[in-house]
C-alpha positions as CSV (number, residue, x, y, z in Angstrom):
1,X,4.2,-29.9,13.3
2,X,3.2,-29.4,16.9
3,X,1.3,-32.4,18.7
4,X,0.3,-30.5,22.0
5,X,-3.1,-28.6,22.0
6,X,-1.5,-25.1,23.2
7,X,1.5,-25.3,20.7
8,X,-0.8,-26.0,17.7
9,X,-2.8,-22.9,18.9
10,X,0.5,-20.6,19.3
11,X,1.6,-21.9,15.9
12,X,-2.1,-20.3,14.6
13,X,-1.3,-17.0,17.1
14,X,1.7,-16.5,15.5
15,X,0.8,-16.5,12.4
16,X,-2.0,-14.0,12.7
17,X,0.3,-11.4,14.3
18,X,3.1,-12.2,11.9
19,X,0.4,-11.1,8.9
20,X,-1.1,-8.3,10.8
21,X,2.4,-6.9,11.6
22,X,3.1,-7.2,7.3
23,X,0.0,-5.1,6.7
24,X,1.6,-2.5,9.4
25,X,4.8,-2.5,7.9
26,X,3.9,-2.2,4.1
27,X,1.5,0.4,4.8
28,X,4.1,2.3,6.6
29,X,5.9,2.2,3.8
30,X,3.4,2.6,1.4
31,X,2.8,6.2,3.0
32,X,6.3,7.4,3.4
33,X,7.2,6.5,-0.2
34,X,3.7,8.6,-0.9
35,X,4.7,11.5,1.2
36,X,8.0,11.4,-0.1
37,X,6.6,11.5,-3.9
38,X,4.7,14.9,-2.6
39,X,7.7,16.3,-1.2
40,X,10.2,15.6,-4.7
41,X,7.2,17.1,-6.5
42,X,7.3,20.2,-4.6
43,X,3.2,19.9,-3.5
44,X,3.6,21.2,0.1
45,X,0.1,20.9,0.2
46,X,-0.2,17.3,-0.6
47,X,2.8,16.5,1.1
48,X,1.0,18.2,4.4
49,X,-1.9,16.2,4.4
50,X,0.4,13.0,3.7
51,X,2.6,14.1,6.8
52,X,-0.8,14.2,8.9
53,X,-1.9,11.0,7.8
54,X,1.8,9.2,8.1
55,X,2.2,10.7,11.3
56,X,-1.5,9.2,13.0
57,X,-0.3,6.2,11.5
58,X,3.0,6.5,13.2
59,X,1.7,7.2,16.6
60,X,-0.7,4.2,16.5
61,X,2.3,1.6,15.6
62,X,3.7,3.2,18.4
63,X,1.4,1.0,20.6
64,X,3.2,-2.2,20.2
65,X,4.5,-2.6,16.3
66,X,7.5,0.0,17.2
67,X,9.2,1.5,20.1
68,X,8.1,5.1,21.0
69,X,11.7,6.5,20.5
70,X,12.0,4.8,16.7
71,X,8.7,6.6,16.0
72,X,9.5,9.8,17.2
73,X,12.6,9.9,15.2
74,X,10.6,8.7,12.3
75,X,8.1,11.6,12.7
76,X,10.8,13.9,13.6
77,X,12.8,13.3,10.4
78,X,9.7,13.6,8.1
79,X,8.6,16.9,9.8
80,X,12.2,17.9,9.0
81,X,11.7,16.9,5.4
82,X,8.6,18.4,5.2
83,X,9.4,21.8,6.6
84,X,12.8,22.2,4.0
85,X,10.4,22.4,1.3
């Protein structure tokens, strides 16, 4: 346990980003197993809309949670999916 005043207070820093980062990262997941549900069941309608949603998702993690080039090929890769149906 930190005894410094700043330390204690990155200690409680930390541990909001690392839980804010989880919430990122299981929704993330959450939506790609979802779009890729749609996209096994052949609903190229559902599976648009999940691409959409993934994809604004995507773009916003891009601010910080995940490089811009990881994201892209992320998107890319889904679109790709998506478009083989």
């Amino acid at each position: 346990m930190a005894n410094i005043k700043s330390a204690k207070k990155r200690i409680q820093v930390i541990a909001k980003k690392t839980a804010k980062n989880n919430r990122i990262k299981h929704k993330l997941k959450d939506m790609t197993k979802e779009f890729n549900e749609a996209v096994t069941a052949g609903d190229k309608k559902v599976a648009g809309e999940k691409l959409l949603d993934l994809e604004k998702k995507l773009m916003k993690a891009s601010h910080g949670f995940m490089h811009k080039k990881t994201v892209a090929r992320k998107i890319s890769r889904l679109t790709h999916k998506y478009n083989a149906m």
